[in-house]
C-alpha positions as CSV (number, residue, x, y, z in Angstrom):
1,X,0.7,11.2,-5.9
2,X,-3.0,12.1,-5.1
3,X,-6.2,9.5,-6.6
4,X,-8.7,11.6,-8.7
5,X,-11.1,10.7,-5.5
6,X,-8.4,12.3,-3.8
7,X,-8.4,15.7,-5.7
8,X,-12.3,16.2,-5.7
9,X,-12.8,15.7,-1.9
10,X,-9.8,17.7,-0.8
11,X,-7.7,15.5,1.2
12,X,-4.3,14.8,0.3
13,X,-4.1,10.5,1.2
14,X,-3.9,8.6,3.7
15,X,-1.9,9.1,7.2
16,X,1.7,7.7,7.3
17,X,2.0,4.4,8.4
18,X,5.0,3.6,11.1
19,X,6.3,0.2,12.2
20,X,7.9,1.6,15.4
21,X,10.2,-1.3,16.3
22,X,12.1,-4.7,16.1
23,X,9.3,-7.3,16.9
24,X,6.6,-4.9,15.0
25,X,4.1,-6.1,12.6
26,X,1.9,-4.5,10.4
27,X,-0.9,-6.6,9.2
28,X,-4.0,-5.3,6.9
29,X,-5.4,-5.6,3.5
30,X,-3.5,-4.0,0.5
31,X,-5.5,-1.0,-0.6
32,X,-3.2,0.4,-3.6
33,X,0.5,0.0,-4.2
34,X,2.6,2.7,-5.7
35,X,5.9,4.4,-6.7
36,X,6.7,7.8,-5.9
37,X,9.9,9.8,-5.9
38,X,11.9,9.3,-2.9
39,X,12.5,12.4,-1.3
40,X,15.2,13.7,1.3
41,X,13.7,13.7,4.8
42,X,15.5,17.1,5.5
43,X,15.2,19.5,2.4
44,X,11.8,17.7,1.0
45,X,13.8,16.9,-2.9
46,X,13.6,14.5,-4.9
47,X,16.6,11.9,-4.2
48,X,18.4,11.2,-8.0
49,X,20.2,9.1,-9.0
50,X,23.8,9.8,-10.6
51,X,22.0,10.0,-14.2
52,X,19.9,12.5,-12.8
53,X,16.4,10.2,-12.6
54,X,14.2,10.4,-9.4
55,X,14.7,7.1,-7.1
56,X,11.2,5.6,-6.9
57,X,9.8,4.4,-3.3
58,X,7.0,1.8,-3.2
59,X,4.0,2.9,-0.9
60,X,2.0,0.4,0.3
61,X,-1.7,1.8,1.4
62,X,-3.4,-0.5,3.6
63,X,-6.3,-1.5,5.1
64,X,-4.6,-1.9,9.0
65,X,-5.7,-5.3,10.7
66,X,-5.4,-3.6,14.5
67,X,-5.7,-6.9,15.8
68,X,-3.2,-8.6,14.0
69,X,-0.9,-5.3,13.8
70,X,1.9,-4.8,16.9
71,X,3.1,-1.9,17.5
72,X,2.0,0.5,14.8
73,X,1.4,3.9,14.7
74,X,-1.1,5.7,11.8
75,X,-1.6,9.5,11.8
76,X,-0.9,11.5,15.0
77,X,-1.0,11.5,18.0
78,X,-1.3,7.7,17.9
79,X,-4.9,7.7,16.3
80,X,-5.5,4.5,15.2
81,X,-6.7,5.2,11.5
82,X,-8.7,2.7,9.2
83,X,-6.5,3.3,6.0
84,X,-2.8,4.1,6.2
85,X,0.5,4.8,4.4
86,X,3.7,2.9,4.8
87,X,6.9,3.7,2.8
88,X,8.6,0.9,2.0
89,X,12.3,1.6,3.4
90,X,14.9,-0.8,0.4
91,X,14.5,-3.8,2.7
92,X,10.9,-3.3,3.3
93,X,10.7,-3.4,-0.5
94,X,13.1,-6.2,-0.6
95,X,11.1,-8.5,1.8
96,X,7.9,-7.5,-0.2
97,X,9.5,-8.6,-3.5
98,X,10.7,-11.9,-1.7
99,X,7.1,-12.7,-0.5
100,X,5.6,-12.0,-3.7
101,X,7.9,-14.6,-5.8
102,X,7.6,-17.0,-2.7
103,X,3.3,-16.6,-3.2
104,X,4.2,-16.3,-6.5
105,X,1.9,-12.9,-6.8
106,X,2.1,-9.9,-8.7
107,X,2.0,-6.4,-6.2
108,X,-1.0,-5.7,-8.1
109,X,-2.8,-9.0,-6.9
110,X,-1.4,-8.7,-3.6
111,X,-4.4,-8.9,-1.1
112,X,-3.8,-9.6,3.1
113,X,0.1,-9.0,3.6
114,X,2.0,-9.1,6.8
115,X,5.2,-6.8,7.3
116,X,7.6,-7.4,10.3
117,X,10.5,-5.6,11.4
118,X,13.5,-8.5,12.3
119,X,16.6,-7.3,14.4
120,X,18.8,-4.2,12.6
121,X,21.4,-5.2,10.4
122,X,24.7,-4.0,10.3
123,X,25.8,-0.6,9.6
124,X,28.0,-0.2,6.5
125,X,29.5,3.2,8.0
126,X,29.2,3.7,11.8
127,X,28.4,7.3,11.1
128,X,24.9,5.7,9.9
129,X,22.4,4.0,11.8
130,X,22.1,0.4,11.2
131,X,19.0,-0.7,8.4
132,X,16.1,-2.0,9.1
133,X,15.6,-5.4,8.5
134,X,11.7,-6.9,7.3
135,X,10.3,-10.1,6.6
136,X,7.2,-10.2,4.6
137,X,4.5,-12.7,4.0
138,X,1.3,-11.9,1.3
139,X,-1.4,-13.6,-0.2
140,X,-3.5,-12.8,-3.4
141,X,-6.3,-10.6,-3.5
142,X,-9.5,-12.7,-3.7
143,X,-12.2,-11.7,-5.8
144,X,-15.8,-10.5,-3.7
145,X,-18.5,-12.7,-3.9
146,X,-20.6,-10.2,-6.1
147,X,-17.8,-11.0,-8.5
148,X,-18.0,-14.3,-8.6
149,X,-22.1,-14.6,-9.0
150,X,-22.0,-12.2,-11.7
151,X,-19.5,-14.7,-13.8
152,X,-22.3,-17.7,-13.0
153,X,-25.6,-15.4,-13.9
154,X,-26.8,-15.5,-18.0
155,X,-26.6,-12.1,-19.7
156,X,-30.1,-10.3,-19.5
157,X,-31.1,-8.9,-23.0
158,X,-30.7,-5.1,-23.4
159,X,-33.9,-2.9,-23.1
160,X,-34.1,0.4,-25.4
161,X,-36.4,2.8,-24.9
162,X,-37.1,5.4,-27.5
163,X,-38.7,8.1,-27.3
164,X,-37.7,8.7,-23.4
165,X,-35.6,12.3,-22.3
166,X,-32.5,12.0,-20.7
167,X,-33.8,13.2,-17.6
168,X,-36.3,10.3,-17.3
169,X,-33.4,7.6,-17.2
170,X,-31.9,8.8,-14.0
């Protein structure tokens, strides 16, 4: 899925976002959250479910906190990029959901979040690897100060001008 500001400057997002291992922590500021169709890692399709719909992934795009964050990866070549994309594996997701009830926050309000990758869990079939585990801590988006001093300032009355070409009021 690409923004509108997306589609008029050319680019096509953000960079993928990678927690590279147990003990890694992405920390940063929650830019957007979305769904997208999941799609197979090795032929690039949609993944459906048995009724034929799309599964959905939740993409987090965030705001990394390079401080905060341990071992993370954005882009390539290990560039360390301001805005990046993380796919939310299921138990990414399911540690995100878990946070938000605990904070008792919408995704939509989510602000600074914190995502860490706990020990593997067990494989169900020892032809597969074993899933990553996450815990998740967030907090809710605080509104800018601009924000707030615009709810404490009295309207100003409306000017009209008449008489005045369009070209004069930009």
């Amino acid at each position: 899925m690409t923004s509108v500001d997306d589609f008029m400057s050319g680019t096509g997002g953000y960079p993928n976002t990678k927690i590279n291992s147990v003990g890694g922590k992405l920390v940063g500021d929650l830019v957007e959250a979305r769904l997208v169709d999941e799609r197979d890692y090795d032929t690039g399709k949609p993944v459906l479910w048995d009724n034929g719909e799309p599964k959905k992934q939740l993409v987090l795009d965030v705001r990394v906190d390079w401080d905060a964050s341990i071992d993370v990866t954005t882009g390539k070549d290990g560039v360390r990029e301001e805005i990046g994309s993380y796919y939310c594996r299921y138990t990414a997701f399911l540690a995100m959901r878990e946070a938000c009830k605990e904070a008792d926050v919408k995704m939509s309000q989510v602000g600074r979040f914190a995502l860490a990758r706990t020990p593997d869990g067990t494989a169900r079939n020892p032809r597969h690897a074993p899933p990553q585990q996450f815990v998740a801590k967030v907090t809710a988006r605080a509104a800018g100060a601009d924000v707030d001093d615009l709810l404490d300032q009295q309207p100003q009355p409306e000017t009209v001008s008449v008489g005045v070409a369009a070209a004069d009021l930009l």
